[in-house]
C-alpha positions as CSV (number, residue, x, y, z in Angstrom):
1,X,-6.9,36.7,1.6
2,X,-5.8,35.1,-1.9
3,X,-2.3,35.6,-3.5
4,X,-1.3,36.9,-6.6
5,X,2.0,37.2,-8.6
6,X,2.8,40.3,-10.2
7,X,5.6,41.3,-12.3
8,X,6.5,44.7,-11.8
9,X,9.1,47.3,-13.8
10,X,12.3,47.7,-12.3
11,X,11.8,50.9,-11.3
12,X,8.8,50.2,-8.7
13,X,9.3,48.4,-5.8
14,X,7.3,45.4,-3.6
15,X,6.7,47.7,-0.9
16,X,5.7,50.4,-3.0
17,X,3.3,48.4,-5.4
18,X,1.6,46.9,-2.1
19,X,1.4,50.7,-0.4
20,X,-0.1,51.7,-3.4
21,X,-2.8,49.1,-3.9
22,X,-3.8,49.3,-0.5
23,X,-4.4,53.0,-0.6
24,X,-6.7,52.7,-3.8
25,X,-8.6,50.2,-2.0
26,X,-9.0,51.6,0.9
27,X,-9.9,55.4,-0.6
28,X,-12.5,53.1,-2.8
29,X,-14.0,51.7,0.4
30,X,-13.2,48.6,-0.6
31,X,-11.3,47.3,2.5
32,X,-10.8,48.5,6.1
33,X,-8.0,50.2,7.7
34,X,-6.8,46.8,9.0
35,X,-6.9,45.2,5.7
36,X,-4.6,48.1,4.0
37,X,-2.4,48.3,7.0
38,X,-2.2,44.7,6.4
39,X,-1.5,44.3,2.4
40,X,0.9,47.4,2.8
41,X,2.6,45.3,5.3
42,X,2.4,48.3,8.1
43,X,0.7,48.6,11.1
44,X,-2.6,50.0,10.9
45,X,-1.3,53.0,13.0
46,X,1.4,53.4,10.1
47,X,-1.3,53.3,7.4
48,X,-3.2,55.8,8.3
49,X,-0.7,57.8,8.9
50,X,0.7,57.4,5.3
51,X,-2.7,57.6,4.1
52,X,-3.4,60.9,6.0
53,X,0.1,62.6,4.6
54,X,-0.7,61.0,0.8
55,X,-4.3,62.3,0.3
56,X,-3.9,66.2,1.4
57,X,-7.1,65.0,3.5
58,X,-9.9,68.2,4.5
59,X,-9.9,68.5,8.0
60,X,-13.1,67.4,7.9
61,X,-12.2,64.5,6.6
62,X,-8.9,63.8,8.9
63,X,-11.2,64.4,11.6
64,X,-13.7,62.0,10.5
65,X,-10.6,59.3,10.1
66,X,-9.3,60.0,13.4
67,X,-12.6,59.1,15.3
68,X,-12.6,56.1,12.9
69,X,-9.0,55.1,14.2
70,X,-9.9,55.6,17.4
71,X,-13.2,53.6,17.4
72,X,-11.2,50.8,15.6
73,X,-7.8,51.1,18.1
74,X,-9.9,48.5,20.6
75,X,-10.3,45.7,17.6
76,X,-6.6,46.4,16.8
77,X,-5.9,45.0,20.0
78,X,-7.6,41.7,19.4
79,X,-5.9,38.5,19.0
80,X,-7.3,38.3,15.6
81,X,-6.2,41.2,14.5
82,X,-2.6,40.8,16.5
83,X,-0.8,39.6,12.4
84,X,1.4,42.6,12.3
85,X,3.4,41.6,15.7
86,X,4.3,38.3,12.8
87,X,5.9,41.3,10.5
């Protein structure tokens, strides 16, 4: 993952910018639950769970994301994917 410096207003916090960002990226498709849970600096449980009570999701749709969490909960378990026990 590359860095990047950005200056924000006073108003909007770190945590808040990265939340954000992640959530636009992910809703794009862009990245994986891992890799927002990962630039939001949460767990990917966490994530989706901010994801889930930001977006006003169908039911459809949570549904859809649950079985997605679920299939994904085994590769959250990985060693490689172990970088939010560092947080």
């Amino acid at each position: 993952m590359s860095e990047v410096t950005i200056k924000l207003p006073q108003n909007i916090e770190e945590r808040e910018a990265r939340l954000a960002l992640a959530i636009e990226l992910f809703r794009d498709g862009r990245i994986t639950i891992t890799q927002a849970a990962q630039l939001a600096g949460t767990s990917p449980d966490e994530f989706t769970k901010i994801f889930l009570k930001k977006e006003r999701l169908s039911r459809e749709d949570r549904a859809l994301l649950r079985v997605i969490e679920e299939t994904l909960r085994s590769d959250w378990e990985s060693e490689e994917d172990k970088w939010w026990d560092e947080y």
